[in-house]
N, C-alpha and C positions, 0 to 999 in steps of 0.2 A: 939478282933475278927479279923481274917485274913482276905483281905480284898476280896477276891473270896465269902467269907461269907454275906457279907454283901452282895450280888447278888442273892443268894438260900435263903432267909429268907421264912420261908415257911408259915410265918402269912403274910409276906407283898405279900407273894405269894396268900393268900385266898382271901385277899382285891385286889390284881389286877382281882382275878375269879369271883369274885363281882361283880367288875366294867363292866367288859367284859359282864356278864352275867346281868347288866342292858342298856347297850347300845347294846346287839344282841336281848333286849326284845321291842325296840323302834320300832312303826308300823304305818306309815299315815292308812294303811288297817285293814284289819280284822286281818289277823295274822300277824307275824314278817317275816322282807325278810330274803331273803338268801344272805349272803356276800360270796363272794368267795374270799381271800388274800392269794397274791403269797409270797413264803419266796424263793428271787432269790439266796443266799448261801446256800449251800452245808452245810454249819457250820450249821444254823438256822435247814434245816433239821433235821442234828443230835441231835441238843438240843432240838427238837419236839417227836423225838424217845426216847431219851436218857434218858428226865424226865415226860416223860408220857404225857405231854402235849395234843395232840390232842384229845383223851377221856372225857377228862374234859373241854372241850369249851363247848358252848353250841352247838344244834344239827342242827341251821340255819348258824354255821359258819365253813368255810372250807376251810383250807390252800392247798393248791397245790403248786406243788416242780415246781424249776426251774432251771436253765442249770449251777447256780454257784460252779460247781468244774470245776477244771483247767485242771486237769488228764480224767475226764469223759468228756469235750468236746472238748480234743484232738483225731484229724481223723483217723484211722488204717492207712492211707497216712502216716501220720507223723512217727506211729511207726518204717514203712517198710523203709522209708528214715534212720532211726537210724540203720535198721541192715542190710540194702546195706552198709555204711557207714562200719560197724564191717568184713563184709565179703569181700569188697575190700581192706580193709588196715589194718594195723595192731596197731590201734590205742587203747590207753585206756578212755575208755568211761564211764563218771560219770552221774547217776543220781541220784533224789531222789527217797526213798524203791519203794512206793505203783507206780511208772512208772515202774518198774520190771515187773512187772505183769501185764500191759496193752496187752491185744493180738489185734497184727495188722493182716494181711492177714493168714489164714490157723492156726489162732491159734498159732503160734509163739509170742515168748514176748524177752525182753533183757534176762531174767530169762531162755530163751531156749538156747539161744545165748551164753550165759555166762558154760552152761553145755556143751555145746558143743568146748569150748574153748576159748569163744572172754574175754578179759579181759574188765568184765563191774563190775566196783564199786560202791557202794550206798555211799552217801555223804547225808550230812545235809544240804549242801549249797554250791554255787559256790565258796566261801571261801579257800574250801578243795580242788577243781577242782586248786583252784593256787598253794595252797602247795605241793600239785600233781605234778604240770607242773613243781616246781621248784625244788622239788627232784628229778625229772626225764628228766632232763634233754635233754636224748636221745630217749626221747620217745615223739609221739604226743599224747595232752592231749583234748579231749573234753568233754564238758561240754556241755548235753542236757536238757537246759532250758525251765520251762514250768511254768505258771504261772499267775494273773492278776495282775494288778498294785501293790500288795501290795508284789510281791517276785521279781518284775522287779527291783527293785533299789538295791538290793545287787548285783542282774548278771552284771550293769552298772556301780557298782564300783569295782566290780572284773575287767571287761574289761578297764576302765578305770587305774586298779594299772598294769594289764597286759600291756600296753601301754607304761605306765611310765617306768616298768622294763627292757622296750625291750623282752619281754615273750614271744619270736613267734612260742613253742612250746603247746601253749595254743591257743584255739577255743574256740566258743560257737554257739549250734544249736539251732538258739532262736525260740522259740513257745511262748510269752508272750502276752496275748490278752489281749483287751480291754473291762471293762464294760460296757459302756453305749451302744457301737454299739449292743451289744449283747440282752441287754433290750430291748430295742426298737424295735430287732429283733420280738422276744417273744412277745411282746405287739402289735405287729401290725397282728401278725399273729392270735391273739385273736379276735380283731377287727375286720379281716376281712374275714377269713376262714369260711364257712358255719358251722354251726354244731357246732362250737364250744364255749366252755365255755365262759363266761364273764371273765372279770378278775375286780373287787371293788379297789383294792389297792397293796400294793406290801412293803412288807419289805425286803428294801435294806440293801446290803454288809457293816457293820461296817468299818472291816478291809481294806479295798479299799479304802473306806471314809478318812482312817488314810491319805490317801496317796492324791487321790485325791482332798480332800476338799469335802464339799454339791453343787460345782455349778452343776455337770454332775447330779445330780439325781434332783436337782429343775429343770434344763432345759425338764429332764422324764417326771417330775409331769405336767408340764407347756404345754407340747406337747400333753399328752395322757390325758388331763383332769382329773388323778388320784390321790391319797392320794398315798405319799410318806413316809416310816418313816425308817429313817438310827437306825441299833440297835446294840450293841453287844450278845454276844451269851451266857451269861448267862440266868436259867431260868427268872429269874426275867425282863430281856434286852426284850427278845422273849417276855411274854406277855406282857407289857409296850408297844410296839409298837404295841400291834393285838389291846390293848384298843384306842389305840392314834387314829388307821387307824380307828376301828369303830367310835367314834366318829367324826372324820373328816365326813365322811359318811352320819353320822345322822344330819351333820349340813349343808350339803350342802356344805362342800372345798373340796377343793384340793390342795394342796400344800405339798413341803416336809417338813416332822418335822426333826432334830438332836435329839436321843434319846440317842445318845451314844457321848454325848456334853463334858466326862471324856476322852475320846481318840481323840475325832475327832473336829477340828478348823474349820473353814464356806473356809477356805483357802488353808488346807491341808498342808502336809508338804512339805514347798517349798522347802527345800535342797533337800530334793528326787527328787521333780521335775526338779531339775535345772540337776542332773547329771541323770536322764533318758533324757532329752532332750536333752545332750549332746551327749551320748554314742547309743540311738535310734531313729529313722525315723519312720513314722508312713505306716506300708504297704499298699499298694492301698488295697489289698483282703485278706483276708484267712478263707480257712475251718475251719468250725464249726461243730463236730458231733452232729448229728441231728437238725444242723439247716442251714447247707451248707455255701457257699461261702459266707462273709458281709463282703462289704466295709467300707476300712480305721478301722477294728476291732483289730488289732495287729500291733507288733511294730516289725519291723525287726532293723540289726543292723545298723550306722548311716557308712556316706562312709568315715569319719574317722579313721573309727575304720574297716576297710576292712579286715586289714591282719587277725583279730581275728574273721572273718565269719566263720565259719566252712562250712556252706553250698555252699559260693563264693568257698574256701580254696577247697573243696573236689569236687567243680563242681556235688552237688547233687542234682539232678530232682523230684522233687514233683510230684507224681501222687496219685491222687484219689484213695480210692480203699473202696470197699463196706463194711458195717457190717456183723456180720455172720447172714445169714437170718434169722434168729428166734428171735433173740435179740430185745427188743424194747425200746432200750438204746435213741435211736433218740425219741424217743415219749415221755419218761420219761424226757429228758430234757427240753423237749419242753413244760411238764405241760397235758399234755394229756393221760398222762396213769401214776397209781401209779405201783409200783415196783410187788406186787401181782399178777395184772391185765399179766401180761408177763406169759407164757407159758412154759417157764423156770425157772420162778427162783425158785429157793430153791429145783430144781430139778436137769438138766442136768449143772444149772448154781449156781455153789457156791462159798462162798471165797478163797476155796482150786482149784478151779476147775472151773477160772470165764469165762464167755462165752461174756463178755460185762464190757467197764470200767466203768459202774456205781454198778458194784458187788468189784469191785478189791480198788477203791481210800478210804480213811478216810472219804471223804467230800462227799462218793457216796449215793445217795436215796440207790439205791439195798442193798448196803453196811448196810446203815442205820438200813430199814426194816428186813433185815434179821438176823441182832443182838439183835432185839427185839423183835424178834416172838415169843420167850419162854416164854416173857410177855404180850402179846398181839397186841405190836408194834399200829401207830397211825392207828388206826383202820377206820380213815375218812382223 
């Protein structure tokens, strides 16, 4: 058995719907409550669409998306800094695919940019951004970095071999934020916003986990009195954690669980951290699409590492700039509105033709739902 297999088993899958479906039948009252759990990655999303999952919950339990893609909660600001950047200089400029297609101000994307003549490349990883800079010697190379903790430690040992090699025809426009500012963000706005939804529990980011360790998501649970359960994104990962978080629930905790204890240590991986804390500083602020400025949320680059700022390098000014009004990309991340509920999509907004980057990323809700509509997509 391969070992992805052993994740999809789809008996050990009926006994997890089982499970689930005697702990959403559990009632101090007359009938059973309502659980609302948030799945804060963009990945979990996808493996909620992807294997049909949300149909088959039961009909008191209700996952709601949250702000975990890296590409959907970067600010149209950030894109319009990337093609000032291509239109003043004559630089080659590397991202990853699904950033092509993010549209910043008036509908522009690097993907417009690049028709139009800017030399922009799609890379796998800042990797390629150096073998770049070092075949090209006569060229300036940057590397528009976007990501959460789990894609920050290759840009920081890219920047750090860049250093070493004396590489000073290589940059990096770092966008690499942080999760837990961002939780907390979302969670507090739960708590306290009139009108709006409760949030029961939250299945947190595997992948991040790899990086970070479980203290940032116990310190979540510990703060916001909630059930925490760290998953990977297998089916089987996903509902494991919706049983765990019920349960936690029905018995009164709160606490985080590790659910995905095959990837992720209580520690995290400390070599990663020792060369992100190297090569990055932690920024006082940065925007959050749809959920604005959070303090100390992102990491800019460390003043060691100066020469390979791009953003110092090219003296480039951040401004703000709006979504296109119709778009309810900021809502969507925010857990307040499913991808349907928008007025766009699957209309004026689609993969070919996205109006909003949570139609354009892998890890996008829009993205999501709208690959699964011809199945019926998570219909709650």
């Amino acid at each position: 058995m391969r070992h992805g297999e052993a994740f999809s088993n789809p008996r050990l899958g009926q006994r997890l719907l089982e499970a689930i479906g005697r702990e959403a039948a559990c009632s101090r009252g007359s009938c059973p409550r309502e659980y609302f759990l948030m799945e804060f990655c963009g990945g979990h999303t996808h493996a909620l669409c992807r294997h049909g999952i949300a149909p088959l919950l039961p009909p008191n339990v209700h996952m709601v998306h949250g702000p975990g893609c890296p590409v959907c909660v970067l600010p149209p600001g950030r894109i319009n800094q990337a093609l000032a950047l291509l239109a003043a200089h004559p630089v080659v400029l590397c991202s990853f695919g699904d950033l092509g297609r993010v549209p910043g101000s008036g509908g522009q994307s690097l993907l417009h940019a690049r028709a139009q003549g800017a030399d922009v490349r799609m890379v796998l990883g800042p990797g390629q951004a150096l073998q770049l800079a070092e075949a090209l010697p006569q060229r300036e190379v940057v590397f528009f970095a976007v990501g959460f903790e789990t894609t920050a430690p290759p840009t920081a040992l890219v920047l750090r071999e860049a250093r070493r090699k004396g590489l000073r025809n290589l940059s990096v426009l770092c966008n690499h934020v942080r999760t837990p500012p961002a939780m907390q963000a979302v969670l507090q706005a739960f708590q306290t916003q009139p009108g709006a939804l409760r949030l029961d529990g939250v299945v947190a980011p595997g992948h991040v986990s790899t990086v970070t360790g479980t203290a940032p998501f116990e310190a979540v649970s510990k703060e916001f009195g909630l059930p925490v359960c760290i998953a990977g994104f297998e089916v089987l990962d996903v509902l494991e954690a919706i049983w765990r978080l019920l349960r936690q629930l029905n018995r009164g905790e709160a606490r985080c669980e590790n659910a995905y204890a095959r990837a992720v240590l209580p520690e995290g991986n400390l070599v990663a951290q020792r060369v992100m804390q190297e090569a990055f500083e932690v920024a006082p602020s940065f925007e959050w699409r749809g959920l604005g400025p959070l303090p100390e949320s992102a990491f800019r680059i460390a003043q060691g590492y100066a020469a390979w700022d791009a953003q110092a390098k090219w003296q480039l000014p951040y401004t703000a700039a709006a979504d296109h009004p119709g778009c309810c990309c900021g809502l969507v991340l925010r857990g307040q509105k499913k991808p349907p509920e928008c007025a766009l999509f699957a209309k004026a907004c689609t993969p070919d033709a996205p109006l909003g980057a949570c139609m354009v990323s892998p890890e996008g809700a829009c993205a999501a739902y709208y690959a699964m509509r011809t199945l019926g997509g998570p219909s709650r």
